[in-house]
C-alpha positions, -999 to +999 in steps of 0.1 A: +072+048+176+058+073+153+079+099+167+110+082+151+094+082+115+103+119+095+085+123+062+102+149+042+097+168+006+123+185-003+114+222-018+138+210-051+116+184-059+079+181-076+049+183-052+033+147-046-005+140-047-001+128-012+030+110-007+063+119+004+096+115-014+117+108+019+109+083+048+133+083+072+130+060+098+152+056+139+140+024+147+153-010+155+126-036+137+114-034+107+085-057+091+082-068+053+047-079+046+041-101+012+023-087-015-011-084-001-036-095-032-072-098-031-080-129-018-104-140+008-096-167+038-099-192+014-077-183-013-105-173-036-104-140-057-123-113-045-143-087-067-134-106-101-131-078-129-139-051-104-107-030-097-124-016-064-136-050-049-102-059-052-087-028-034-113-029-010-099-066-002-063-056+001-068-031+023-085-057+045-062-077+040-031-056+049-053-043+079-048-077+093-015-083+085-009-053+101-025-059+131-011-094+134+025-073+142+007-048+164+014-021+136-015+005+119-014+020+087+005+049+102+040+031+107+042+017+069+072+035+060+073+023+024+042+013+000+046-002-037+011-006-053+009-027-083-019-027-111-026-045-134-037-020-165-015+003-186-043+028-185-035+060-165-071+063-152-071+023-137-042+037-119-057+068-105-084+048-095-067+021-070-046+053-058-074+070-050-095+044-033-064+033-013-059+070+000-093+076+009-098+038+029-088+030+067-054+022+051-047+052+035-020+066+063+003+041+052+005+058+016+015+090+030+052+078+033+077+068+005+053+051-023+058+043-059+024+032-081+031+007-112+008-004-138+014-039-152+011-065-169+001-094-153+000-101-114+002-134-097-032-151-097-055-151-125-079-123-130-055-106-103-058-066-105-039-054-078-012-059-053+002-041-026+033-044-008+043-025+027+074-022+047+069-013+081+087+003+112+071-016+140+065+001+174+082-003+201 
């Protein structure tokens, strides 16, 4: 399957810190996972007030849901990341530890990064959400 996913830059556009402007994808299913926030089995909020215990958590998180589809970080096609913080640094930060973790193939492909303003559980500070071209 990851033959049939092109990643492409064109020259007439900025340089990306890692990213790629253009997914393409030639394949015939697609998976949508939800938002994956940081919660544990539970329910409960992982890493309150702690912008990397929560990333740490979603990347577990989307690990699994990953796997539960037979897909690895490397067939995400699409990545929005969502934090809450309107501080350019906060942002860097979940980027950056999303990049360098076991998911950080999937953010290699078409992404966009937002800060926000409020997420959906209280003392939420990040969210991610993946499309994905599941293999064959």
């Amino acid at each position: 399957m990851t033959e049939k996913i092109t990643r492409i830059n064109p020259e007439q556009l900025h340089e990306t810190p890692g990213y790629h402007h253009i997914t393409v994808v030639e394949s015939g299913r697609t998976a949508y996972l939800a938002g994956q926030c940081p919660l544990d089995r539970n329910g409960d909020l992982v890493g309150s007030g702690s912008l990397e215990s929560q990333v740490d958590q979603v990347v577990a998180n989307a690990l699994t849901a990953l796997a539960a589809v037979s897909a690895q970080p490397q067939h995400v096609v699409r990545s929005v990341i969502y934090v809450r913080s309107d501080e350019r640094d906060a942002l860097a930060v979940a980027w950056h530890r999303l990049t360098n973790s076991a998911l950080g193939p999937a953010f290699t492909t078409a992404s966009t990064l937002l800060g926000v303003a409020q997420l959906g559980f209280p003392g939420q500070l990040v969210e991610v959400d993946l499309t994905v071209a599941l293999p064959d």
